[in-house]
Structures are given as C-alpha cells and as structure tokens.
NUKOLMAR-105113 format. One record per residue (C-alpha): x, y, z; residue in three letters; residue number from 0. Coordinates in steps of 0.05 Angstrom, whole numbers. Example, Ala and Ser with C-alpha at 12.3 -4.5 7.8 and 13.67 -1.06 7.14 Angstrom:
2
<rec <246; -90; 156>; ALA; 0>
<rec <273; -21; 143>; SER; 1>
// end
This chain:
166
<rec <1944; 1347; 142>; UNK; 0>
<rec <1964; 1321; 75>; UNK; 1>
<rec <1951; 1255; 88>; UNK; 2>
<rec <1880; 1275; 113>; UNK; 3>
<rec <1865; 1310; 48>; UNK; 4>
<rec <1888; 1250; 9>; UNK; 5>
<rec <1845; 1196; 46>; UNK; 6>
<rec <1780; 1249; 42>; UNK; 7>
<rec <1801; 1249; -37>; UNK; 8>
<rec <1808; 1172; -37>; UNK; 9>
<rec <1752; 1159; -4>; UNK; 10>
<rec <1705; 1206; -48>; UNK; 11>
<rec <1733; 1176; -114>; UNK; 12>
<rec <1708; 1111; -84>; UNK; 13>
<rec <1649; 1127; -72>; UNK; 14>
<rec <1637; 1157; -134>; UNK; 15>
<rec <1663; 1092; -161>; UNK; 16>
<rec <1623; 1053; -130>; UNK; 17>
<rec <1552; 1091; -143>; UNK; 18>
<rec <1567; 1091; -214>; UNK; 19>
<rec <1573; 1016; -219>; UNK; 20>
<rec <1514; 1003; -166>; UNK; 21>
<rec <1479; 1048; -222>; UNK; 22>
<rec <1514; 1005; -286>; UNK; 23>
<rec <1491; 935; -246>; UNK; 24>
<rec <1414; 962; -237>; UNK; 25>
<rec <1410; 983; -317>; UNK; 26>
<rec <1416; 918; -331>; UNK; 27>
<rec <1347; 904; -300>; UNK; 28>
<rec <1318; 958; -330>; UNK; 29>
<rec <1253; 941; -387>; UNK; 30>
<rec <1220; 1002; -425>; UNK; 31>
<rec <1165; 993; -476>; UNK; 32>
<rec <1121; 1036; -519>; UNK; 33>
<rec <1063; 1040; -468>; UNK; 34>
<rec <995; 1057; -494>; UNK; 35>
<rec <963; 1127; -461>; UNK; 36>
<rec <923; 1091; -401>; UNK; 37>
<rec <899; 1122; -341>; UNK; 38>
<rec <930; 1096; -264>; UNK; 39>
<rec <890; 1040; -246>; UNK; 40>
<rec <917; 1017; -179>; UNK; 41>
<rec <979; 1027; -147>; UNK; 42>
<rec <1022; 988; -96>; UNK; 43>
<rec <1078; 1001; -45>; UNK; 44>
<rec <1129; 962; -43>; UNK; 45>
<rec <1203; 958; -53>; UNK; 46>
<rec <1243; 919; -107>; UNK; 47>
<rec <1281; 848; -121>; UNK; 48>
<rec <1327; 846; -176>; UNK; 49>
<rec <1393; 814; -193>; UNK; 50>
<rec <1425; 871; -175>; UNK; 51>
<rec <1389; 906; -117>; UNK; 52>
<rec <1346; 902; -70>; UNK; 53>
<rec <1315; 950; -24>; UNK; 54>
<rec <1280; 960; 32>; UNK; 55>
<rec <1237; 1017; 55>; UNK; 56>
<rec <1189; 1030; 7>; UNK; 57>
<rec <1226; 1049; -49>; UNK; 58>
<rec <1187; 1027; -106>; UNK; 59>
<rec <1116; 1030; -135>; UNK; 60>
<rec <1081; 982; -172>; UNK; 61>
<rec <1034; 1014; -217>; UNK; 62>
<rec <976; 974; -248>; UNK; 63>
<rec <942; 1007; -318>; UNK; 64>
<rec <895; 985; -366>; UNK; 65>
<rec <953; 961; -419>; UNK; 66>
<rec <1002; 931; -373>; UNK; 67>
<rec <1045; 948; -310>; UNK; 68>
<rec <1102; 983; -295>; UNK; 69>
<rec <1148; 983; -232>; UNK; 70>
<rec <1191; 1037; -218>; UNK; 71>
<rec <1229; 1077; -155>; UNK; 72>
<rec <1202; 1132; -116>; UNK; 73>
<rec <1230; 1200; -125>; UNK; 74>
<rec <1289; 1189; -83>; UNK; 75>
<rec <1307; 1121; -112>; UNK; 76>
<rec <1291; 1123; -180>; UNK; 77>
<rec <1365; 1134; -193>; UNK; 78>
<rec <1377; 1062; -167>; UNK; 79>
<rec <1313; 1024; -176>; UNK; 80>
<rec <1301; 1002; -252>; UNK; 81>
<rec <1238; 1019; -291>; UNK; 82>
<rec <1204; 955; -309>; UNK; 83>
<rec <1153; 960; -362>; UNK; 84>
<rec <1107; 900; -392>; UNK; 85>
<rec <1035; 896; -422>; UNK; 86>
<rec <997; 835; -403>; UNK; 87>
<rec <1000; 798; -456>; UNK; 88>
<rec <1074; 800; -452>; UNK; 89>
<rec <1076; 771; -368>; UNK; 90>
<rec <1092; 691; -365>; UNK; 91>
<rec <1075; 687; -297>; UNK; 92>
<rec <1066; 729; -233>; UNK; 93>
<rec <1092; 681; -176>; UNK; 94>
<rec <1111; 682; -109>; UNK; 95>
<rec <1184; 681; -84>; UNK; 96>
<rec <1226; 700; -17>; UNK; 97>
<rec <1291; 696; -1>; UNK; 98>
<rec <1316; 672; 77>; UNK; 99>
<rec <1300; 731; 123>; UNK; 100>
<rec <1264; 769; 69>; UNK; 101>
<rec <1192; 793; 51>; UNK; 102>
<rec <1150; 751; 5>; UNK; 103>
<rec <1160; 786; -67>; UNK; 104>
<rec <1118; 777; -135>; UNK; 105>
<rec <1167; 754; -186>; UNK; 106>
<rec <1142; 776; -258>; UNK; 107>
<rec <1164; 736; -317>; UNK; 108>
<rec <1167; 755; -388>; UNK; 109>
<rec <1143; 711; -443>; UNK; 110>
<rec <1211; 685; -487>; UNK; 111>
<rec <1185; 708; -549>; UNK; 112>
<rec <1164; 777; -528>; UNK; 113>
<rec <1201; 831; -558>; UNK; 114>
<rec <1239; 884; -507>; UNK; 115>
<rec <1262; 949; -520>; UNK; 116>
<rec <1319; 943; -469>; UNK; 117>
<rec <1359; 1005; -439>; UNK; 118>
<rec <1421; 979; -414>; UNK; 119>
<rec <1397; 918; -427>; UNK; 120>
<rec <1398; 852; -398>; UNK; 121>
<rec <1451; 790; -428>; UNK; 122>
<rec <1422; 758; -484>; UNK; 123>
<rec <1381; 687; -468>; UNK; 124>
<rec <1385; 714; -395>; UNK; 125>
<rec <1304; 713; -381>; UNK; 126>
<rec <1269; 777; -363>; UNK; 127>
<rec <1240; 773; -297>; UNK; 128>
<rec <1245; 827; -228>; UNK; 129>
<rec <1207; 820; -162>; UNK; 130>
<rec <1163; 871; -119>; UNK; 131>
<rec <1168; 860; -47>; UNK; 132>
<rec <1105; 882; -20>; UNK; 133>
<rec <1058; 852; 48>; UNK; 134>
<rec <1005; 868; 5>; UNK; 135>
<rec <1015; 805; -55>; UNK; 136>
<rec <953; 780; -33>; UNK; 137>
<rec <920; 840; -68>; UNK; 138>
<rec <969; 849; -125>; UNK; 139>
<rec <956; 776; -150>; UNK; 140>
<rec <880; 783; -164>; UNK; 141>
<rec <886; 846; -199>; UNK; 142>
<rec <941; 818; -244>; UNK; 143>
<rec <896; 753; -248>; UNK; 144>
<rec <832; 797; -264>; UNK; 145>
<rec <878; 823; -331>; UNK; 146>
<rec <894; 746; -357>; UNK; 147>
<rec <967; 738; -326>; UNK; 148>
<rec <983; 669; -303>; UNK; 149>
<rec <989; 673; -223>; UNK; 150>
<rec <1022; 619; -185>; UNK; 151>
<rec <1013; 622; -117>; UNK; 152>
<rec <1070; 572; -89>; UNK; 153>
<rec <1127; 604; -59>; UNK; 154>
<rec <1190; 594; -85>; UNK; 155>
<rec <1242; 592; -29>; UNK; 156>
<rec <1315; 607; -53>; UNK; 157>
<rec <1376; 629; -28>; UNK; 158>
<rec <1400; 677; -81>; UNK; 159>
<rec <1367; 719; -128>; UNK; 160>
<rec <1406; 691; -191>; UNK; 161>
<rec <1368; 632; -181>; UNK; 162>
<rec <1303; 660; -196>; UNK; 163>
<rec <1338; 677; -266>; UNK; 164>
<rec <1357; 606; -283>; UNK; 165>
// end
C-alpha cells in the first residue's frame, strides 16, 4: 500500500513539475503593450503556434481592434496560451506558414526596432513573431491588409517551429 501512495505522490509532483515549466516555456512568448481604449472590431477562432506550444481545438482568439491586435487563449487555456499584443504600426509582416500535418497558420512578425514591454520575456535578438492557426486566414489577411500590415501570401513550409524564429 506504501508503495502505491508513493508512486500516486511521485506522479503528482511530476505533474506539477511539468505544468509549471509548460507554463515557464509559454511566458516566453508572451507580448503585452499599453493598448489604446478601442472597441472589438472582429474576432477570429483559431488556436495558437508558438515556440513553445501549440494547440489544437480552438483554444485561442484572435481579436482585431482599431489600434492593433491581440491574440490570446480562451477561458480554459489562457493559463497556457500567451497574450500577444501589437499595434499596426508595430507588425513586419502577416504571412503564411504550416508545419507537415498541420493547419495553415498566420505568422505575425514584429518590426526590429519596435519597442516591447515583455512579461517573461523572450531572449534578447530572438525576433518577436507567434502564429494563429485558423481555416479562416483567407479572411484574417484582408482585414490586417485593410489596417496597412504587410501580408505575404506564400506559404512557408517548415518542419519545426524554431525555424520560423531564425
């Protein structure tokens, strides 16, 4: 019975262990700003790609305002998925990438020189960038487009997500 108690308690710890460094690893993705007050614009369904994690299911929410976007998890996942803030101004690119076996996800790139107000914060030099998967990029892309964000419509094709980081 001992031994029974000791591999439930081992196994616990573990997982504990393991939930709070899944949860360390997607901090690292996450990008706050100072947002503007703006009103909901349009919002997408969708679920993330970031170096980190990725999810399936719905998970996440793009959500489109007047000053920028900002992705985030639903209410179940938001303890995972990282909030990723950016005005418009700040976005490089929105472009298309997929992994092998995966959905089609909008990678969003930050400028260089734009300043982030990082919580957890991502390596220094490392460029700031996180994907939605959605099925629904072909309506994302315009509206981003509409606000002055560079859109490239090529899919990139690679086989990890580190390279989209490179």
């Amino acid at each position: 019975m001992a031994l029974v108690i000791g591999l439930v308690a081992a196994l616990v710890v573990l997982s504990a262990g393991a939930i709070v460094m899944w949860k360390q690893l997607a901090a690292t993705n996450v990008r706050r700003i100072e947002p503007p007050a703006g009103e909901l614009k349009d919002l997408f369904w969708g679920d993330v790609m970031s170096r980190h994690v990725i999810t399936s299911g719905s998970m996440a929410r793009l959500e489109i305002f007047d000053w920028g976007i900002r992705l985030r998890g639903v209410v179940i996942s938001r303890w995972i998925v990282p909030t990723w803030e950016a005005r418009y101004d700040e976005l490089a690119t929105a472009g298309l990438a997929t992994l092998p076996h995966s959905r089609i996800a909008i990678w969003l790139r930050i400028k260089d020189e734009a300043p982030v107000l990082v919580e957890g914060g991502r390596p220094p030099g490392t460029p700031a960038g996180i994907g939605f998967l959605c099925d629904r990029y072909t309506q994302v892309l315009p509206v981003l487009e509409k606000h002055g964000v560079q859109v490239d419509r090529a899919v990139t094709k690679v086989r990890k997500v580190e390279e989209l980081y490179q």
